[in-house]
Phi, psi and omega in degrees: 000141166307145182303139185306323208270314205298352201243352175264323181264005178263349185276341177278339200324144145280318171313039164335342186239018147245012173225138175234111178269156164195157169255355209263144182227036177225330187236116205278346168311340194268341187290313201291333187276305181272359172275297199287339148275016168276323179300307197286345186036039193319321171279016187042036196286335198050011147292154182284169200240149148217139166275145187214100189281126167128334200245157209279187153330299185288001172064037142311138153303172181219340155082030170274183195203112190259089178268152179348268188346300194287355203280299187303333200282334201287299192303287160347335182301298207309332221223326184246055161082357187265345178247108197236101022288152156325125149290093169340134172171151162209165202218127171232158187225130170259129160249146172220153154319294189328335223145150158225167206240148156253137206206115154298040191310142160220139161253129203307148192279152156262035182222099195236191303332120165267147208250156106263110175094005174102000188248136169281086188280158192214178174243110206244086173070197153326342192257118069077107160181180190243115178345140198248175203247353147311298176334305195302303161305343161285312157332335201268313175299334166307294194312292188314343180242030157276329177319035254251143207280206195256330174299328199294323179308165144232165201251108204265358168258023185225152180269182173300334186264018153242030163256192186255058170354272185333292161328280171287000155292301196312272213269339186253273195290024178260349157265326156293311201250171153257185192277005169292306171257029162274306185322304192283009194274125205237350178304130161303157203322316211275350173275315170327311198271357185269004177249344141286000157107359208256346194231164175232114162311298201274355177247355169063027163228173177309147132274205196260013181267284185307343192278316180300286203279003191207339180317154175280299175211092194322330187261031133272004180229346173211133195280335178278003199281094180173161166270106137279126170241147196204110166259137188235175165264105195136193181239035172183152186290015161281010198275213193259177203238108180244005155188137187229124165207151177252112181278118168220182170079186218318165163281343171306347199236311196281353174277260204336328146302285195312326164300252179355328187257322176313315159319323208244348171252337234245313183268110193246183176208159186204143179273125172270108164302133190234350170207168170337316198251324195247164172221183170212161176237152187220155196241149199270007189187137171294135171311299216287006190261301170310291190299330165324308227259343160268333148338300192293303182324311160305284178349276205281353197300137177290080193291328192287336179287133155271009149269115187310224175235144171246148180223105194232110100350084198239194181313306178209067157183163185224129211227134184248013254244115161234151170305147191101086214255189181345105192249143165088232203280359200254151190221173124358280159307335172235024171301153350274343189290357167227145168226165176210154196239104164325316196188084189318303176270033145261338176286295168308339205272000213247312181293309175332275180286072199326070185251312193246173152239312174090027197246339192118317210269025188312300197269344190248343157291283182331317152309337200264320185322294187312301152350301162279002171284330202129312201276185188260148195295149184294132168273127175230151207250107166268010203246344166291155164312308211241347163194182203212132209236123195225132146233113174260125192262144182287169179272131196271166159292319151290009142270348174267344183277013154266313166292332176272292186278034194222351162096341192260016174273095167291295239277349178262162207233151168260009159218219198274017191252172183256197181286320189278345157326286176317287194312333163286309144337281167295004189222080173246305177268142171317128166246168183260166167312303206294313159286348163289332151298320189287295183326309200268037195031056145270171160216344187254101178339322197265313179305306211311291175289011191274304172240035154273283196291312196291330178305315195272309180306137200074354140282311214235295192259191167174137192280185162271327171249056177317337180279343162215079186298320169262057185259166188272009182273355227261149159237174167238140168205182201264178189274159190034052162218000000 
């Protein structure tokens, strides 16, 4: 509330749209009315608004006696269902020699238009009036961008030093910026981080974005912030517990582990006989598939939930469950093809370390991945509320012996080697994509270099013309020979 001495100098205010005198204590449409254009803050000052009972125009005492009865009736505004959203506000009684003032603060909503009586009033300078249905839409718009998502927030009990300082000067913006403007950046850590979402200026802390991708230990300011994984025995979770472990701290430390262990616990391979003399080997889960779908699960994740992300594991299925269920424009009916993002600078931040894209097609890889494994398509559970359930079933023998006559495995190789095997092997001599597709029995060029080739590059592989990666010239060949 203002202060005693501030209200003898606000009664003087040139800021006339953030003061409303009266002397009148009976009518109450006019109070109701100037609470709700206080609330709408049509000049966008984000200052607070006061009513201010007892004092003339010229902003005189007027020498009223603001007893309990006017206190309640003024306080009672707030509540009672004619101002819609409620109006943030409190009411207090001032005494001076002169007189005493009952003083209305409302602070402005972030949630506008606020209605009295179903009408958007609003304040144009001194005056009073009811809002144009331009007015209304600016207002409306106004509303939409106070909504700020929940990484956006700040996380008001942690300090600068619980991010990972070090880190993101060394390693995140030098991925954002070049070193040219980082070099030339002359702003402290904390205006640096504030211009990318990781700092709150006006609260002097992280947000809960920086806090999530850079905290030292994120899961003291949010309890749910971890990976559980559970291999059970059986096909349900009654079965025996045959391994457990927990990914917890920044997502900068815990993706990178998450990749690894799906790679290296998760993912088995095995040789299938396909004749007397030959065999192939297939896999019980597309790598690159499993990680989409914990990836997104980080993403998309209810960070504010204290249920962590399950990563469950049984005999022949893998079951995926994070807090949150479908968010913003995305619904039931038009999953998968619309997506909205929970929690935007964890998503950008994530696309930086190319752990995501961020293109849409997340669900619509994984289905095509599983398919060339072999497996059967992912059950996605969308109808809950409160979370969101991925089931991947392992590959079977009738699938693959299914998957073998019918032509539709692209993705098992036709002899014991792997895809990536091949492609290394046939590209000792320079290849173009297209023979390189052809070899490893594909046809469609662009997936093909999508979950083949692009994983392998730069590591494995390397073009002849690096320098035009989409030239009609470009090879491939393998590195170090």
């Amino acid at each position: 509330m203002i202060a005693h001495n501030e209200i003898l100098d606000l009664l003087k205010s040139t800021e006339s749209y953030r003061v409303e005198r009266t002397t009148s204590t009976g009518n109450m449409d006019k109070f109701c009315e100037a609470i709700c254009a206080f609330s709408n803050d049509m000049p966008g000052s984000r200052k607070n608004g006061y009513l201010i009972i007892g004092a003339n125009d010229d902003g005189s005492l007027a020498g009223m006696k603001v007893d309990d009865a006017l206190l309640k009736k003024i306080s009672g505004i707030r509540s009672d269902g004619n101002i819609l959203p409620l109006p943030t506000m409190s009411v207090d009684r001032f005494s001076y020699p002169e007189g005493d003032l009952l003083v209305a603060e409302v602070r402005p909503s972030d949630l506008p238009p606020v209605r009295y009586r179903g009408r958007a009033f609003i304040r144009i300078g001194p005056r009073r009036d009811i809002a144009t249905e331009a007015e209304e839409r600016i207002l409306a718009e106004r509303r939409c961008s106070f909504m700020a998502t929940f990484d956006a927030t700040p996380c008001l009990n942690a300090k600068i030093e619980d991010l990972d300082v070090d880190y993101i000067q060394s390693s995140y913006l030098p991925k954002i910026f070049d070193a040219e403007t980082i070099a030339d950046d002359a702003r402290d850590i904390k205006e640096q981080l504030a211009s990318i979402h990781l700092f709150d200026r006006d609260n002097d802390c992280p947000t809960y974005a920086g806090i999530i991708l850079f905290g030292t230990n994120p899961k003291y300011f949010l309890m749910g912030d971890y990976v559980q994984f559970v291999r059970f025995a059986g096909k349900d979770k009654g079965g025996e517990i045959l391994n457990e472990r927990q990914f917890e701290g920044p997502l900068y430390r815990m993706l990178p582990a998450l990749e690894s262990f799906v790679k290296d616990a998760i993912i088995t391979q095995r040789p299938v006989p396909e004749s007397l003399f030959r065999e192939r080997t297939v896999w019980n889960y597309p790598e690159g598939a499993i990680r989409e779908l914990v990836m997104n699960a980080c993403m998309h994740r209810d960070y504010q939930s204290n249920m962590p992300i399950r990563l469950y594991q049984f005999d022949d299925y893998i079951e995926i469950m994070n807090a949150g269920g479908l968010y913003g424009e995305a619904r039931p009916e038009n999953f998968p093809s619309v997506n909205d993002y929970r929690n935007p600078l964890v998503a950008e931040a994530m696309k930086v370390g190319k752990y995501v894209n961020k293109f849409n097609r997340g669900v619509t890889r994984v289905q095509e991945m599983l398919k060339d494994n072999g497996n059967p398509s992912a059950e996605f559970d969308v109808n809950t509320i409160t979370a969101f359930r991925v089931k991947v079933s392992a590959t079977t023998e009738a699938d693959l012996s299914a998957g073998h006559k019918s032509g539709t495995s692209q993705g098992t190789s036709q002899d014991s080697r792997t895809i990536e095997e091949k492609i290394i092997e046939f590209c000792k001599e320079p290849r173009t994509l297209a023979e390189i597709t052809a070899y490893c029995g594909f046809q469609d060029k662009r997936k093909f270099r999508e979950r083949y080739l692009n994983p392998i590059l730069g590591t494995r592989i390397q073009m002849t013309i690096p320098d035009k990666p989409t030239s009609r010239f470009q090879k491939y060949t393998t590195i170090g020979l």
